[in-house]
C-alpha positions in Angstrom: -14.8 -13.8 -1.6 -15.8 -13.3 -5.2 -13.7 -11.7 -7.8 -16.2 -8.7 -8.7 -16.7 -7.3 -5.2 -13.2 -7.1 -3.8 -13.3 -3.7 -4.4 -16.9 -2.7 -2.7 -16.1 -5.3 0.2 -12.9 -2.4 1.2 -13.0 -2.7 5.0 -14.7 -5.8 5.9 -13.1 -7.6 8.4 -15.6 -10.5 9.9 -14.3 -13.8 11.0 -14.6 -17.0 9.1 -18.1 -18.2 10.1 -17.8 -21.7 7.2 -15.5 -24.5 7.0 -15.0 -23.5 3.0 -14.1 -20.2 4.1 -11.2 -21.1 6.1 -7.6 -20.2 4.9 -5.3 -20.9 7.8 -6.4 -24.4 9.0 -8.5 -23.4 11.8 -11.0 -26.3 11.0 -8.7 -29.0 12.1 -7.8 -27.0 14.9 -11.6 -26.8 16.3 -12.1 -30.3 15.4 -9.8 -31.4 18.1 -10.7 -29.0 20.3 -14.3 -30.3 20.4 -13.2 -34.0 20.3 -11.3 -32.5 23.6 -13.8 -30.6 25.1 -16.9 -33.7 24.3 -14.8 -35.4 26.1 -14.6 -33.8 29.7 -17.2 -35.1 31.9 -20.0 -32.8 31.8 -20.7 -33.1 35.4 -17.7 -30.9 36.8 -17.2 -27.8 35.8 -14.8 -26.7 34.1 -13.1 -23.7 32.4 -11.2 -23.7 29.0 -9.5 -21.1 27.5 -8.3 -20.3 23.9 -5.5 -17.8 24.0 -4.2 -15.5 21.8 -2.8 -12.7 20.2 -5.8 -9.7 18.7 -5.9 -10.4 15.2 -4.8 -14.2 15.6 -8.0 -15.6 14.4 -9.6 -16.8 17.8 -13.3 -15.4 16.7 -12.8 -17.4 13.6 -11.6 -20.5 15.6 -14.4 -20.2 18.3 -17.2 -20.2 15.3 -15.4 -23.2 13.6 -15.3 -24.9 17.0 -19.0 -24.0 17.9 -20.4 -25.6 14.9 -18.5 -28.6 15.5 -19.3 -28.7 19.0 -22.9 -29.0 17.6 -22.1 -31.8 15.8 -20.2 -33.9 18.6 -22.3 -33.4 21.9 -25.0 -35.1 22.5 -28.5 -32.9 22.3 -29.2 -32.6 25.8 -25.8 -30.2 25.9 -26.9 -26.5 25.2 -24.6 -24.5 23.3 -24.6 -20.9 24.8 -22.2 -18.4 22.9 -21.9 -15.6 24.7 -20.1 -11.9 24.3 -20.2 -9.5 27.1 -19.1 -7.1 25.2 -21.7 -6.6 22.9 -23.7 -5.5 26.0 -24.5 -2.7 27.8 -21.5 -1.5 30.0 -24.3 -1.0 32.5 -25.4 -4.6 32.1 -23.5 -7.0 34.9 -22.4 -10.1 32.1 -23.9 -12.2 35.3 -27.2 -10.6 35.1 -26.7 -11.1 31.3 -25.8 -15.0 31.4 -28.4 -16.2 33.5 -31.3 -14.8 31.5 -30.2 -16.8 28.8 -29.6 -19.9 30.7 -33.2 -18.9 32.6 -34.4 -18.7 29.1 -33.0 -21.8 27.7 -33.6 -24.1 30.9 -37.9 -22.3 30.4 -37.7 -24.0 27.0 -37.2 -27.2 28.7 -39.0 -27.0 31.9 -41.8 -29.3 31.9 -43.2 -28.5 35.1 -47.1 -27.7 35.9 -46.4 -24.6 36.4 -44.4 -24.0 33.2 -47.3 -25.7 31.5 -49.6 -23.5 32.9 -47.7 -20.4 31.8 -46.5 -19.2 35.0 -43.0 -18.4 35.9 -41.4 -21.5 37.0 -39.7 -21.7 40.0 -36.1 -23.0 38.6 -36.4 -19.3 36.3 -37.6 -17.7 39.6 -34.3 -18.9 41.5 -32.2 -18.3 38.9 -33.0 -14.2 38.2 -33.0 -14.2 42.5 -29.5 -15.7 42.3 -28.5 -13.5 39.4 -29.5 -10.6 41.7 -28.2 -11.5 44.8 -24.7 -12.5 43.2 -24.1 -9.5 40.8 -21.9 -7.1 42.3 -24.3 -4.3 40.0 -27.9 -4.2 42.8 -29.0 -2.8 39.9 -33.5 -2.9 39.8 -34.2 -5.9 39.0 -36.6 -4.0 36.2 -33.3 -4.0 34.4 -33.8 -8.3 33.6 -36.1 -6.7 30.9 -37.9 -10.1 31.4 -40.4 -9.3 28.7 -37.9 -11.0 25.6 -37.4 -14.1 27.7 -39.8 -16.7 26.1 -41.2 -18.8 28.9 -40.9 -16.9 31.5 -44.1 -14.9 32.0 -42.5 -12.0 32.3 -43.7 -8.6 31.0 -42.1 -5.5 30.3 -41.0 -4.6 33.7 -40.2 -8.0 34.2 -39.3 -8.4 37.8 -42.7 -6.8 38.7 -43.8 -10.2 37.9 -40.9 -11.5 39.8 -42.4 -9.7 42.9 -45.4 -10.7 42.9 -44.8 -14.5 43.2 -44.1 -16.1 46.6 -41.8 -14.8 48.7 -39.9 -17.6 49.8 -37.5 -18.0 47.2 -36.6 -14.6 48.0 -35.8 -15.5 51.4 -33.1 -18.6 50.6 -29.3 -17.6 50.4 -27.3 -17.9 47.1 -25.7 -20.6 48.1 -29.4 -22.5 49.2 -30.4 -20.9 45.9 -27.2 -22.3 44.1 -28.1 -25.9 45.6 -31.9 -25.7 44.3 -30.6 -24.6 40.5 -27.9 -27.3 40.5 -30.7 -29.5 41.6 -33.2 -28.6 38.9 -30.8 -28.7 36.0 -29.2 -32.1 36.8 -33.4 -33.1 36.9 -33.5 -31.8 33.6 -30.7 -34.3 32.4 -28.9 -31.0 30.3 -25.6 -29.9 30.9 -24.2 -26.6 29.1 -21.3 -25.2 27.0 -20.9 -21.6 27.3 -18.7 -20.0 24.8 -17.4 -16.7 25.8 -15.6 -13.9 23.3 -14.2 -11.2 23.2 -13.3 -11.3 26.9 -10.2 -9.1 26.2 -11.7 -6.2 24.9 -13.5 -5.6 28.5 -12.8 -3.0 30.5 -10.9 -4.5 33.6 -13.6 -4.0 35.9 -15.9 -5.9 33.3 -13.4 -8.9 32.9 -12.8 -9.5 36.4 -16.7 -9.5 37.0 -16.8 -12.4 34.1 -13.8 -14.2 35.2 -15.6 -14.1 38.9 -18.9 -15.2 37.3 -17.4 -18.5 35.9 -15.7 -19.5 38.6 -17.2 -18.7 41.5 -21.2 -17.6 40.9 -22.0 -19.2 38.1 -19.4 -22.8 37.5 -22.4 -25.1 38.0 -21.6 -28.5 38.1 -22.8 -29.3 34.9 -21.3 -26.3 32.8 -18.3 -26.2 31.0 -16.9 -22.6 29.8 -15.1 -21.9 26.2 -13.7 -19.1 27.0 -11.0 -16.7 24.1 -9.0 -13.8 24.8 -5.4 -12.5 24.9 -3.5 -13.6 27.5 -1.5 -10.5 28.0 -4.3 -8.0 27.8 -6.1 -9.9 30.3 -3.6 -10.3 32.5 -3.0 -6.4 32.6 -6.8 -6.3 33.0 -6.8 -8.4 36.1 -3.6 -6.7 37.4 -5.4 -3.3 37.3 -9.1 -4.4 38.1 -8.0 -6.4 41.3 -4.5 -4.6 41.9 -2.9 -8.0 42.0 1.1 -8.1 40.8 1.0 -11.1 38.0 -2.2 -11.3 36.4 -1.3 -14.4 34.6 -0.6 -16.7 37.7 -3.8 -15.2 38.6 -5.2 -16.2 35.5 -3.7 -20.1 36.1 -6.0 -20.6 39.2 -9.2 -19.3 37.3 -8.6 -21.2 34.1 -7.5 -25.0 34.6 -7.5 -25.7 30.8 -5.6 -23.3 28.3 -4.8 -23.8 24.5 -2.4 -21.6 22.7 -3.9 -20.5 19.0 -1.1 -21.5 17.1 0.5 -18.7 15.2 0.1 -19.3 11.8 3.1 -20.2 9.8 4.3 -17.0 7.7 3.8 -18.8 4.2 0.1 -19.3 4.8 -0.3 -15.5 5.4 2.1 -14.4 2.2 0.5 -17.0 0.5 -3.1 -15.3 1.4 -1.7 -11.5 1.0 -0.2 -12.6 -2.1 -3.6 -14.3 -3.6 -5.5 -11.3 -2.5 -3.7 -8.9 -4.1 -4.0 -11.0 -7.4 -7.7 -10.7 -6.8 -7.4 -7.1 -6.6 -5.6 -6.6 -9.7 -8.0 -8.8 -11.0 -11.0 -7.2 -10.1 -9.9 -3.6 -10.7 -8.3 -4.2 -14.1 -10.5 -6.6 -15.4 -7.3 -9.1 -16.6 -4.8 -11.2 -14.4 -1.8 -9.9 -13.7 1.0 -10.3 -16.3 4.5 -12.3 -14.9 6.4 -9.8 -14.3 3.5 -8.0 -12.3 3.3 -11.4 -10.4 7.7 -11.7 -9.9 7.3 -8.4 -8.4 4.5 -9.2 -6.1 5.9 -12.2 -5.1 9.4 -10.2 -4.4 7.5 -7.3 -2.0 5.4 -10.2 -0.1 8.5 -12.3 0.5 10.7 -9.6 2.0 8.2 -7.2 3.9 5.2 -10.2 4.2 7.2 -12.3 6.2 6.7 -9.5 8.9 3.0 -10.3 8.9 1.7 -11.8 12.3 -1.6 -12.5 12.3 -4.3 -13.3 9.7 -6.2 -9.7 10.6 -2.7 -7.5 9.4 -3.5 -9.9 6.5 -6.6 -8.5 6.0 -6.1 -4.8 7.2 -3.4 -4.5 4.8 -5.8 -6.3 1.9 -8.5 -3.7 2.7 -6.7 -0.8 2.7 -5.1 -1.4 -0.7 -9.0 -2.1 -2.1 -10.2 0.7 -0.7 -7.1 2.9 -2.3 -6.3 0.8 -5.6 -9.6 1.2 -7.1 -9.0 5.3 -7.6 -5.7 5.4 -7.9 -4.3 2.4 -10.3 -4.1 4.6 -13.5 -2.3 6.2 -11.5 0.2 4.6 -9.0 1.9 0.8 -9.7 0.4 -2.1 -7.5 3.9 -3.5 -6.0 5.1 -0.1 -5.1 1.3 0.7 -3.3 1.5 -3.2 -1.7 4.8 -2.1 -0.3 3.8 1.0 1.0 0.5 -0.5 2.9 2.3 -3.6 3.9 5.1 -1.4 5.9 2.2 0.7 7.0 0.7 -2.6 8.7 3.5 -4.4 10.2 6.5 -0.8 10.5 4.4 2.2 10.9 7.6 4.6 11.6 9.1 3.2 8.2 5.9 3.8 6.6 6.5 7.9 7.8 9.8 7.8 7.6 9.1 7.1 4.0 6.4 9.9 3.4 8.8 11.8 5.1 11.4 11.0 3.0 10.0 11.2 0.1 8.4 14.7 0.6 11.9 16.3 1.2 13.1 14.8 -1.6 10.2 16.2 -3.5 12.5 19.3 -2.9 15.0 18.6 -3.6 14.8 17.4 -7.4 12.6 20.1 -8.0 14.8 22.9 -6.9 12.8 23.9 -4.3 14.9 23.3 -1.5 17.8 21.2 0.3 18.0 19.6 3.4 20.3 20.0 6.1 23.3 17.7 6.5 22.3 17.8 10.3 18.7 16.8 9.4 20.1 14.1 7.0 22.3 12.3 9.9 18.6 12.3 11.8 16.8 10.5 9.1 19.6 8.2 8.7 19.6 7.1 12.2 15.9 7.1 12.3 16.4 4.8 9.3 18.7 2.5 10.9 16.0 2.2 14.1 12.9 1.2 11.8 14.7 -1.4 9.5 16.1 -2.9 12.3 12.2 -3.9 13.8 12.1 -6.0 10.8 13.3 -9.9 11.8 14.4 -10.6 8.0 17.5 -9.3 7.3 16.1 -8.7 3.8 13.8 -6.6 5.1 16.6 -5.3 7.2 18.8 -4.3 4.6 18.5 -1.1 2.8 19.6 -2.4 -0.8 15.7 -4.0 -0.4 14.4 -0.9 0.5 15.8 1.7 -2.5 14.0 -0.9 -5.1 11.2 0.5 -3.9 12.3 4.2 -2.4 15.4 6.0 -5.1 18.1 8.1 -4.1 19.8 6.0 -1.0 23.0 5.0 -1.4 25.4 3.2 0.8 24.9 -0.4 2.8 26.3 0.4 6.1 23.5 2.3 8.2 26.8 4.5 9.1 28.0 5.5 6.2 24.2 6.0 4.4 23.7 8.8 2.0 20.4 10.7 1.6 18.8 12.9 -1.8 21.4 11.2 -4.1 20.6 11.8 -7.6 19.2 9.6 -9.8 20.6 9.3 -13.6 18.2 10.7 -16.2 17.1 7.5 -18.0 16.6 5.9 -14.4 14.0 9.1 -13.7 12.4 8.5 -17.0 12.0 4.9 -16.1 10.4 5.7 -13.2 7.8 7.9 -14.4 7.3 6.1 -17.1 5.9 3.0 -15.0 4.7 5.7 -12.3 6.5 4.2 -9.7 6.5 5.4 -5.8 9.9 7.2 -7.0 8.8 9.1 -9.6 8.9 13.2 -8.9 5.6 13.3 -11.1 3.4 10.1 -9.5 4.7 9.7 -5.9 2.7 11.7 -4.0 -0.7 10.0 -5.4 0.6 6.7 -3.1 -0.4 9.3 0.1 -2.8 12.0 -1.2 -5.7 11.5 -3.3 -6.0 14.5 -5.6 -8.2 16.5 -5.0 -11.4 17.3 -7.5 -9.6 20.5 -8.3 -6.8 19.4 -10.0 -8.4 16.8 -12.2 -10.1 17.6 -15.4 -13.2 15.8 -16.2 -13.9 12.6 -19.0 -15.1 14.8 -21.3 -12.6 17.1 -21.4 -10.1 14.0 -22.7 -12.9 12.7 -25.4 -12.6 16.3 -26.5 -8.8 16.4 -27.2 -8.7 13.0 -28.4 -11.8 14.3 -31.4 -9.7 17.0 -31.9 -5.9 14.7 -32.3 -7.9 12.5 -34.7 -9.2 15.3 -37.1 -5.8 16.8 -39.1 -7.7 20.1 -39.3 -8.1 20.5 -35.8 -4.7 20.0 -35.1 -3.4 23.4 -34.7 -6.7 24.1 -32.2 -5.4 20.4 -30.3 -1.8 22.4 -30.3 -3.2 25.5 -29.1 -5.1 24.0 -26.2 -2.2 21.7 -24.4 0.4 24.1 -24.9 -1.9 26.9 -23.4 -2.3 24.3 -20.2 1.0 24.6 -19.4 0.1 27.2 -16.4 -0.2 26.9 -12.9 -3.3 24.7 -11.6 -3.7 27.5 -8.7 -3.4 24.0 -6.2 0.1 23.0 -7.3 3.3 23.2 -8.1 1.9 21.2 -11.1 0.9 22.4 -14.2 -2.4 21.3 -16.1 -0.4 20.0 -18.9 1.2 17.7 -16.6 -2.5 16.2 -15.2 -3.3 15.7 -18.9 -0.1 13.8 -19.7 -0.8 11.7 -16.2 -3.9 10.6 -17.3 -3.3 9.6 -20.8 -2.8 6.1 -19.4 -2.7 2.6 -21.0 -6.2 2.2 -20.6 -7.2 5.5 -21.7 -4.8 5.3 -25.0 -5.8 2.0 -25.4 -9.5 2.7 -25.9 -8.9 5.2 -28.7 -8.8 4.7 -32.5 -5.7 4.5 -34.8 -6.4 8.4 -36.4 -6.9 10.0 -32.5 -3.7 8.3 -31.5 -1.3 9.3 -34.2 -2.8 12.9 -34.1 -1.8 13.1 -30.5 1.5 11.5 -31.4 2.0 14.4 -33.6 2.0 17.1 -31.4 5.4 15.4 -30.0 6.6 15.6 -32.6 5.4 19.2 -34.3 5.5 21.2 -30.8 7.7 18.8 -27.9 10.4 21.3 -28.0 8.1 24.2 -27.6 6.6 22.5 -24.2 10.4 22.2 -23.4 11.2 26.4 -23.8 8.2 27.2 -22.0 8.5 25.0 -18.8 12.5 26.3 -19.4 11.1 29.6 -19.2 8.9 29.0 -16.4 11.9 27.2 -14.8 15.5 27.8 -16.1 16.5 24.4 -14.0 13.8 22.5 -15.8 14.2 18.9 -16.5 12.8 17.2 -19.3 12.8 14.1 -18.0 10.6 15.6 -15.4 7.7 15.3 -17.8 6.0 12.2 -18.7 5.8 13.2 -22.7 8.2 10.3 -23.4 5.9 7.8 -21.9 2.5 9.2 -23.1 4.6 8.8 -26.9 5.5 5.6 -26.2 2.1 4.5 -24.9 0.8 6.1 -28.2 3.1 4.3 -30.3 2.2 1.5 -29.1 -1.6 1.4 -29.5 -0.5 2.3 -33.3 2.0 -0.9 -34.0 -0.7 -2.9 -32.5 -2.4 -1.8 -35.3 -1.4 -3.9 -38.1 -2.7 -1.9 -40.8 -0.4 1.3 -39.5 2.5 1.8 -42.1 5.0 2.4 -39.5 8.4 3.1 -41.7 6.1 5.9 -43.5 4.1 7.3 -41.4 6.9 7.4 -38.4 9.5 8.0 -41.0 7.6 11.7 -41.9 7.7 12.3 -38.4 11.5 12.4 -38.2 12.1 13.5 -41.3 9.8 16.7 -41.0 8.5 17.5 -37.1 9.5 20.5 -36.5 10.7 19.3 -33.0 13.9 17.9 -33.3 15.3 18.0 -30.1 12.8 16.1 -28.5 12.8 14.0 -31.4 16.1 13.2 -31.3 15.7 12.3 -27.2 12.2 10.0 -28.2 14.3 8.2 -30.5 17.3 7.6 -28.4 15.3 6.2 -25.7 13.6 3.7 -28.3 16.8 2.6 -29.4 17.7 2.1 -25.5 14.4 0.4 -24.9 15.1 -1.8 -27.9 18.5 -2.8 -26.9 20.3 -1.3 -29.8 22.5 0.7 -27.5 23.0 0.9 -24.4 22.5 -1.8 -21.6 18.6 -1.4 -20.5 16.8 -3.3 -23.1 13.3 -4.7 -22.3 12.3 -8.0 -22.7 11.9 -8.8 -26.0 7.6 -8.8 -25.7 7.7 -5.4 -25.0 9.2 -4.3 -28.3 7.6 -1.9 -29.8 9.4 -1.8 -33.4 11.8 -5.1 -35.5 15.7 -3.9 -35.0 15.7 -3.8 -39.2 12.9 -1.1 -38.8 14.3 0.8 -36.0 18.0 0.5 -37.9 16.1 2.2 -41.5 14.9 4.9 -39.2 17.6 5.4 -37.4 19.6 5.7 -40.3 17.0 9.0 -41.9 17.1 10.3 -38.7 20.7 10.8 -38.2 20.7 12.5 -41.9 18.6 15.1 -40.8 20.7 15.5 -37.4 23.9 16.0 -39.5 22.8 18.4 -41.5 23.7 21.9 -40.9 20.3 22.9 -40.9 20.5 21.3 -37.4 24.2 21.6 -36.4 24.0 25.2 -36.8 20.8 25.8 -34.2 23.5 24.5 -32.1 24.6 27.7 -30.5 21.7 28.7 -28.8 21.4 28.6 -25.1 21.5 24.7 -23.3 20.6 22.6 -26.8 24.3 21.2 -26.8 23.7 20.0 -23.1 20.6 18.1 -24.0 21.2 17.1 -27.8 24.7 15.7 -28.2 24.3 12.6 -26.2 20.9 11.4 -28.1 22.6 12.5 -31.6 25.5 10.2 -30.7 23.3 7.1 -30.0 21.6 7.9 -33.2 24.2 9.3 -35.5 27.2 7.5 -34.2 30.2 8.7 -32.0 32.7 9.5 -35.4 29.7 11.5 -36.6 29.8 13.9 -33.5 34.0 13.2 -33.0 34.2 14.9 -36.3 32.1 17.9 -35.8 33.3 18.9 -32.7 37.0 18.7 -34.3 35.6 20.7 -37.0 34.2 23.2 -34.5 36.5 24.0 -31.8 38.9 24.1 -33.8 39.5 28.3 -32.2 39.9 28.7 -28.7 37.4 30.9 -27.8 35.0 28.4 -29.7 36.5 25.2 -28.0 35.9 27.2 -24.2 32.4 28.1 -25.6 31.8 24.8 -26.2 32.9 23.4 -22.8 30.6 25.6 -21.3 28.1 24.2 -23.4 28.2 20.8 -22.1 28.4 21.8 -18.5 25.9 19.6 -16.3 23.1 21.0 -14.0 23.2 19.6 -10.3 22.1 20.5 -7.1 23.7 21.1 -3.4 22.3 21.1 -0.2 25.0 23.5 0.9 25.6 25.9 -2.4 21.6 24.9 -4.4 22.0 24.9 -8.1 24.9 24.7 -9.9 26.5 23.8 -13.4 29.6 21.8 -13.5 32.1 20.0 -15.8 32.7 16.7 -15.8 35.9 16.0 -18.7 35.5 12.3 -17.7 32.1 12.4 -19.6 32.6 14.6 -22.4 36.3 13.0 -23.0 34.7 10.9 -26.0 34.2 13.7 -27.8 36.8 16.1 -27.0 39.8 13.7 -26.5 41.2 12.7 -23.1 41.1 14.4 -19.7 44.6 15.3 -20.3 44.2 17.2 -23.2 41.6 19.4 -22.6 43.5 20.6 -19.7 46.8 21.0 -21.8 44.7 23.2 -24.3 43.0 25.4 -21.0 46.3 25.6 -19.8 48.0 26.8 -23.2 45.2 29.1 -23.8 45.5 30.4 -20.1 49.3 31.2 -20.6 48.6 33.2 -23.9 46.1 35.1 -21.6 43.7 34.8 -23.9 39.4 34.8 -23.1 40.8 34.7 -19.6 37.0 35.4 -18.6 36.1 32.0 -20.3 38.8 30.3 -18.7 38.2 30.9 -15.4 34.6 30.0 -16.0 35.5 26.4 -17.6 38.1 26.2 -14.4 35.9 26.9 -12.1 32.8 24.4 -14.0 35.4 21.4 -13.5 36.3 22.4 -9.9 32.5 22.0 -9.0 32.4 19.2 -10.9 30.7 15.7 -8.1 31.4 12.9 -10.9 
């Protein structure tokens, strides 16, 4: 299938029809069979059947095994393929079968009267016997004679049937049988009739044809082909005839049977796998990238070894072209294979998942909980659907939250649902819009709809207005005014802007548009912060994807070689008026770049040297140590949010000695506790703010301590008010 229409050819599902195009050695396969069948002696008659499974490949096989049937038998054998279930349910498939065979056999009739244009007598006998042996007495108008070349036959065909001598009509069908076999052994032919699609009859239908090739119409010198699932067919012939084992029945009418071979489970990860690479390819216009490949590769090897049959190959192929195309700027290809490949070969996963995902939707907004009773439901549920899989990778549930957050646990007994997820994990997440992400998740089930997405031009606009400085306070005035309610969504139009400033997107943009957007980060991130806050007192920054979109931005500007980074990023810290935010961008670089903490990426995916990072790190905790900064400290939840990023960036002695300097009073050191209290959510109680001393111990001194100094305070009866609220924070506290 070429590259370039992967994407338009969503859907398609025909069978291979060309040697070239076969993928699962079906070719060899057919060429034995025809070396097989060649060899049967085409005077007895004979019945061969091609089992197996829907979706196994046997239309494929059968066309493979036709062409090379054309090329083995000699050319007095007539090929017939034939599908009753193309034709009309009122059709009988014996009426069906011997106008062809009439038609072919007129083709070779030499006979005066077949010369002369006149309906020859081996046609005549064979539309009597086709009458007399359907169990349909439908007219005999219904032969629709007139597209039978040869025949004479017009419109009405068996008027011309009527009107020739009688005396064929008076023979038997088994005199009438005699004179065919006769005729066609004169004629020196002999014929292979191929026959598809035999399982998808209706059971009345199937027993007719199974009756027509062994009984009305197993000539002596005709040999059927014939491919179908056993065990549908079997349940056809057990309710059509009301018999108890349809496949013994199935023994006496078919003498000859091959098994399709299943094919082996690397050929169909190895075909999912090279189709998705196609995707990719076609969509984004680039191959995939290693670790897009490692990934891949991963998903196909623990949920593609569930694949059965070539067609689940391809059902699951199509239904990530017809969804990938829309929806790659904004979902991530492994986490969408996933999802469609569960869909395929564990449907009740694949809604368990939807169905997990959605409550959990919920719960990290704030929304709601779910019950603990509701909970021990979905993890049973959970423990039925894994264990369809027969890989006990796919089995295990440490394979499944890579792909699906907020499961913890390895035992399906002792499972936990809705667990949190740390902040920088979240931020990962949406960052790389993965199927766990609270902002990108719900695009893997739900296209958006036209109402919620803001037109091209609207994006050229912004992106004029970021790289014109004077238009920057209009650029300001516009995003921060979209941070209202679509009217569709809990989602905000600000939040559809930030989805869609994508790679691409960013990438497309010049050096002067870029750093203009980066500049509202920087001059008004903390003002988006206060009013989602306001909107939401239990909002998340993380939530948001402004890190990302930054990073993205940043990006597209080092890749600019002419971009003086220390000086033009360098006023940015020293002077955006959002500091906060600031501070949390920065922390996250220094993350990403491995300078602290343990979640460095690979080194190709820096954005900035370590020397230049360490200059700017070092201007940036200057301005975060001054008291212009330290003294903004008292307002409402900035201590919460702020102290971990300035410690990253400032150092922990830096922070150690300011928070000695300020608590040194009591009612201060309690006010500060508060301060750092953590947000979290119950299913039983909802929100809640507790205090973890573990955590904040690096700053305050050990665990033991602080509680010495509560309980010191507490004996002087001092701010007992304040105690009882730090008490009561630590009590709550889940970490």
């Amino acid at each position: 299938m070429p590259t370039e229409n992967v994407l338009s050819r969503a859907g398609f599902e025909g069978p291979v029809l060309k040697a070239e195009d076969d993928r699962y050695g079906y070719t060899a396969i057919a060429e034995g069979l025809a070396r097989s069948i060649s060899a049967l002696d085409e005077n007895v008659s004979t019945v061969i059947g091609i089992e197996g499974q829907w979706g196994s490949g046997k239309t494929s096989l059968l066309n493979l095994l036709t062409e090379q049937l054309k090329t083995q038998v000699p050319v007095t054998t007539q090929i017939v393929v034939f599908s009753p279930w193309v034709n009309s349910p009122d059709e009988s498939p014996v009426n069906a079968l011997m106008m062809t065979i009439a038609a072919r056999l007129a083709k070779l009739d030499t006979s005066a009267m077949a010369q002369a244009g006149k309906t020859a007598p081996l046609a005549v006998n064979i539309l009597n016997y086709a009458q007399q042996t359907s169990r349909r007495l439908a007219p005999v108008t219904r032969f629709a004679g007139n597209f039978v070349p040869g025949l004479g036959l017009v419109a009405d065909g068996m008027d011309a049937l009527a009107d020739t001598e009688l005396s064929g009509r008076e023979k038997t069908a088994a005199e009438l049988r005699a004179d065919i076999e006769d005729k066609i052994a004169g004629l020196g032919v002999s014929f292979i009739v191929v026959i598809d699609d035999l399982d998808r009859l209706e059971p009345a239908q199937a027993v007719e044809v199974l009756r027509m090739v062994r009984s009305v119409a197993d000539f002596s010198r005709f040999r059927y082909v014939m491919c179908y699932d056993r065990d549908v067919l079997a349940h056809a012939v057990e309710t059509g005839l009301g018999v108890q084992n349809g496949k013994r029945y199935l023994q006496k009418i078919i003498p000859l049977s091959f098994s399709l071979p299943r094919p082996e489970s690397f050929d169909l990860r190895r075909e999912f796998l090279a189709g998705v690479v196609r995707l990719y390819t076609s969509a984004c216009l680039t191959e995939p990238d290693e670790t897009l490949i490692q990934e891949l590769r991963r998903i196909t090897d623990i949920y593609g070894a569930a694949l059965r049959t070539p067609r689940e190959v391809q059902l699951t192929l199509n239904a990530l072209a017809f969804r990938y195309g829309g929806l790659r700027d904004y979902v991530w290809l492994p986490d969408l294979c996933f999802l469609q490949l569960i869909r395929t070969v564990n449907p009740e996963l694949y809604d368990w998942t939807e169905h997990y995902l959605t409550e959990r939707a919920v719960v990290e907004s704030g929304d709601g909980t779910v019950s603990e009773a509701e909970q021990a439901e979905m993890v049973s549920s959970l423990g039925q659907h894994l264990s369809l899989f027969r890989s006990s990778e796919a089995k295990s549930v440490t394979s499944l939250r890579h792909w699906v957050p907020g499961i913890s646990g390895y035992k399906t007994e002792h499972l936990k649902l809705f667990v949190q997820v740390d902040d920088d994990a979240k931020a990962v997440l949406t960052a790389n819009r993965r199927l766990g992400s609270a902002v990108y998740w719900r695009y893997y089930f739900a296209y958006s709809s036209p109402q919620n997405v803001l037109p091209p031009d609207y994006f050229t606009e912004l992106f004029r207005k970021a790289g014109n400085p004077a238009e920057h306070p209009a650029l300001a005035e516009e995003l921060l005014s979209r941070i209202n309610s679509n009217n569709i969504s809990s989602r905000t139009w600000f939040e559809h802007i930030l989805s869609q400033l994508t790679w691409p997107v960013i990438a497309a943009r010049t050096t002067e548009e870029c750093e203009g957007f980066l500049r509202f980060f920087f001059e008004h991130g903390d003002e988006v912060i206060k009013r989602y806050t306001i909107r939401n007192e239990w909002f998340e920054p993380h939530n948001l994807d402004m890190n990302s979109v930054a990073t993205r931005l940043l990006q597209r500007l080092c890749e600019a070689k002419s971009w003086p980074v220390i000086e033009n990023l360098g006023t940015m810290l020293d002077t955006g008026k959002a500091w906060r935010w600031i501070a949390e961008y920065f922390r996250q670089l220094l993350w990403m770049h491995g300078l602290v903490g343990n979640r460095t990426v690979h080194e190709q995916q820096h954005l900035l040297s370590a020397e230049v990072l360490k200059s700017l790190q070092h201007r940036l905790a200057l301005r975060l140590n001054s008291p212009d900064i330290t003294r903004q400290f008292d307002q409402e939840g900035i201590l919460l949010t702020h102290i971990w990023a300035w410690c990253d960036i400032s150092g922990l002695e830096s922070v150690k000695a300011w928070v000695q300097n300020e608590t040194a009073e009591d009612e201060k050191f309690l006010r500060f506790l508060l301060a750092l209290r953590y947000r979290g959510i119950s299913s039983a109680t909802g929100h809640y703010r507790a205090l973890s001393l573990t955590q904040i111990a690096e700053f305050t001194g050990s665990e033991e301590q602080i509680k010495s100094r509560l309980t010191k305070i507490e004996g002087q009866g001092n701010y007992s008010d304040l105690v009882s609220e730090v008490n009561a924070a630590i009590s709550r506290n889940r970490f």
